[in-house]
N, C-alpha and C positions, 0 to 999 in steps of 0.2 A: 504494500500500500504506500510505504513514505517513498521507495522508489518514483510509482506512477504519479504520486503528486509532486514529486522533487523536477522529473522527465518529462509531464505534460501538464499536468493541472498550471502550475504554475506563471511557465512561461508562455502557454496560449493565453489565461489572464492576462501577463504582462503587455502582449503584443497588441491584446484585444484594448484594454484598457489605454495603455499610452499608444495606438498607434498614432502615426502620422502619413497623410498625403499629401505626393506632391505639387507644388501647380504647375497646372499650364499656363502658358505664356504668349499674348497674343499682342503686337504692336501694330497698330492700325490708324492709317491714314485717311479721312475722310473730306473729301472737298466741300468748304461754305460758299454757297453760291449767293451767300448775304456782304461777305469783304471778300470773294475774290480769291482768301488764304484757303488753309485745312487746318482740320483737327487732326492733331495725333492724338492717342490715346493706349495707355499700356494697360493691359486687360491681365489680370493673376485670378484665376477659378481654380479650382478643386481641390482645395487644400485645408487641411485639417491638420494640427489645433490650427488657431484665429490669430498669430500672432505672424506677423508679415513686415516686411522691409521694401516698399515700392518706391523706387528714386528715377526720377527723371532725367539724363544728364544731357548736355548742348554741348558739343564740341570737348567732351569727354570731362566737363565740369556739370556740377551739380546743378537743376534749373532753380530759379530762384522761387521759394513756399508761395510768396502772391500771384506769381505767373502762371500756376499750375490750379485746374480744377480738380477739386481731388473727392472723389464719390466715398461712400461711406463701406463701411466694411458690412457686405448682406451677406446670410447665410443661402445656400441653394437649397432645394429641396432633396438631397442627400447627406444632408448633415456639413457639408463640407463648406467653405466660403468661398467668394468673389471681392478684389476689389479692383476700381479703376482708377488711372489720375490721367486728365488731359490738358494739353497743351496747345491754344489756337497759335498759330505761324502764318505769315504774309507769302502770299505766293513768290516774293522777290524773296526770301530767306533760304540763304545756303549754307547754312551750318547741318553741320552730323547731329543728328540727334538719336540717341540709346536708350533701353527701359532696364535696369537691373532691379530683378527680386530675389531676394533674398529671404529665405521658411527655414524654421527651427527643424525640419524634418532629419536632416542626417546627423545633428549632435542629439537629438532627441532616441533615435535609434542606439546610439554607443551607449548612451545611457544606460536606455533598455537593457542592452547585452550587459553589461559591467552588474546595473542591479540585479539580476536576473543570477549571475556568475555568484553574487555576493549571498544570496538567497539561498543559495544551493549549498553554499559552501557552512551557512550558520545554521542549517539544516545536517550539513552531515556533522560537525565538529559536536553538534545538539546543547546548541546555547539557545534552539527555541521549540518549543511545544507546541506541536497541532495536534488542536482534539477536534476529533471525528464525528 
């Protein structure tokens, strides 16, 4: 029995409980046929926990917090989130512009395994007690 909960009870909990997904990532350019410019806008879905890093950058510098519209962080209808942040531009505008995001999903995984390792390990040394 402390086998099969050390071997699988455990760490499907673990995986179940902290998992994380990761986003997708969509930059998208939109024409206003109200100025002439477009919308860019960086789109980050499917991602679970809620905790996100969306940066807009111009010529490989950070775009400035007033210049950017920045939508709210909505859950989808699978548990996971979306957010967007957009940037209008002048059709005469020639700079590079880039979307970096950044999800807690791959340090959140080491975690996982580390606590998961440590779990197992105060389970066999039997510094803790599972009752049944």
């Amino acid at each position: 029995m402390k086998f099969f909960i050390t071997q699988f009870c455990i760490p499907i909990f673990m995986m179940h409980f902290f998992s994380a997904d990761k986003p997708e990532v969509k930059f998208i350019q939109k024409a206003n046929s109200d100025s002439g410019g477009s919308r860019l806008s960086c789109l980050a879905t499917g991602f679970y926990p809620r905790h996100i890093n969306l940066t807009l950058f111009r010529d490989e510098q950070p775009v400035a917090d007033h210049e950017i519209t920045a939508g709210d962080l909505l859950p989808n209808d699978d548990g996971t989130y979306q957010m967007r942040k957009s940037l209008e531009i002048s059709a005469a505008d020639k700079h590079t512009y880039t979307c970096s995001v950044t999800h807690l999903r791959q340090k959140l995984k080491s975690m996982i395994i580390r606590l998961v390792l440590f779990i197992k390990y105060l389970i066999f040394m039997n510094n803790i007690f599972l009752i049944l």
